[in-house]
N, C-alpha and C positions, 0 to 999 in steps of 0.2 A: 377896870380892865383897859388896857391899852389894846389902841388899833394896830391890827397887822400888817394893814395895808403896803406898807414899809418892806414887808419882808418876802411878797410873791418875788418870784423868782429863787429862792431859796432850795437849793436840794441837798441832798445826800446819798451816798455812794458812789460807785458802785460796788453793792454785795452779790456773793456767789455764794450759794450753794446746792449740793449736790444732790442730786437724785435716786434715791433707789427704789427695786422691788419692793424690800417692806413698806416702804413710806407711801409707797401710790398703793399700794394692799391697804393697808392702815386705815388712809382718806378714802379707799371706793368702801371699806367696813361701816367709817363712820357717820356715811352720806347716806349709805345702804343703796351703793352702785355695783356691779356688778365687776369682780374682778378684771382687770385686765393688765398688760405689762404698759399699757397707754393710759399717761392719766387721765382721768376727766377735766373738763375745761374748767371747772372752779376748781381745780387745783392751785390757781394762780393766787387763789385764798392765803396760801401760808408761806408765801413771800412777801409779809407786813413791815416785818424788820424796819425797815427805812420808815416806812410813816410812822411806828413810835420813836423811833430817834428825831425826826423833825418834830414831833409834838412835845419831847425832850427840850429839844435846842430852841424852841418859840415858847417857851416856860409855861405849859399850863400842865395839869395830870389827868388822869383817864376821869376822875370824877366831875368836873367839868364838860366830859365829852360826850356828846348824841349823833350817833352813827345814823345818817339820814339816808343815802344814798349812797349804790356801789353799782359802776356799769363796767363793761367787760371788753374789749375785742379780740376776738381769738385769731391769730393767723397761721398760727402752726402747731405741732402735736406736741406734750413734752412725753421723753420715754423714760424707762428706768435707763440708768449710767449719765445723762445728760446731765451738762452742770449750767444751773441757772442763773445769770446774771442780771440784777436789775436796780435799778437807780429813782429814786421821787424827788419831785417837786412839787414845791408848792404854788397853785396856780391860778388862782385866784383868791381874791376874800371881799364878803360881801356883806354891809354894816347892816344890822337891825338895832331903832335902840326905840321905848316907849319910857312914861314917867318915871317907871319900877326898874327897868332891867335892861340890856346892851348883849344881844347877839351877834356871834361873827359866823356866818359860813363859811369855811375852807374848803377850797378844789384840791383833791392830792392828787398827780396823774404819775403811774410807774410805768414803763418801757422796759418791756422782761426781752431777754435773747437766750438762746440757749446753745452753749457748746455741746457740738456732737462730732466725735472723732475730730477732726481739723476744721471742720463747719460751723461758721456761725450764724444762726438763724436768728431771726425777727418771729416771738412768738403771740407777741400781743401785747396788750397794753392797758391800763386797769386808771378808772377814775373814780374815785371816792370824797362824798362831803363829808360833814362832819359839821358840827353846830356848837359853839365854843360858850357857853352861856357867864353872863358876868351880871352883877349889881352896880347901878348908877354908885 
């Protein structure tokens, strides 16, 4: 396994897309939250898009990968009709290796905004590890 060290600073996007009623129905169904035309804050959950395409474009696949940690800040509401914008990077990576085996921890951090009528908000922003495992 090669190091990635190389590659922080790497991102992708920016993606958009849009928001509706059923889809924030949908996520407060499947969270088992309570209806509202306001998503709930881990809604920011399925604006992934970009972290798979950088784990694409830094060549490894999902079976390699251990979802370790996922932190959050929320700064603003998303509603239905809002269109979501957002963009990752990769921001770190941190080497483990022992006689058998070579782990890499990756930092992904997204910066979501969100158009509303002619307004562009700052809604928050999501960091995610991730544990890349490999064999000496």
């Amino acid at each position: 396994m090669l190091s990635l060290k190389s590659e922080v600073g790497k991102d992708v996007g920016p993606y958009q897309e849009d928001v509706t009623a059923d889809r924030i129905l949908n996520f407060c169904r499947a969270i088992g939250a309570t209806d509202s035309h306001q998503a709930p804050p881990t809604f920011l959950t399925v604006f992934r898009k970009a972290e798979f395409e950088l784990f694409n474009q830094l060549g490894f696949d999902l079976s390699q990968v251990l979802h370790a940690e996922q932190e959050y800040e929320y700064e603003g509401v998303i509603l239905a009709g809002d269109r979501v914008e957002f963009k990752t990077a990769l921001t770190h990576v941190l080497e483990k290796q022992s006689t058998k085996s070579f782990m890499q921890f990756l930092t992904f951090e997204t910066e979501f905004h969100s158009q509303r009528n002619t307004n562009r908000l700052r809604i928050g922003k999501s960091k995610t590890t991730v544990v890349i495992r490999g064999s000496i």
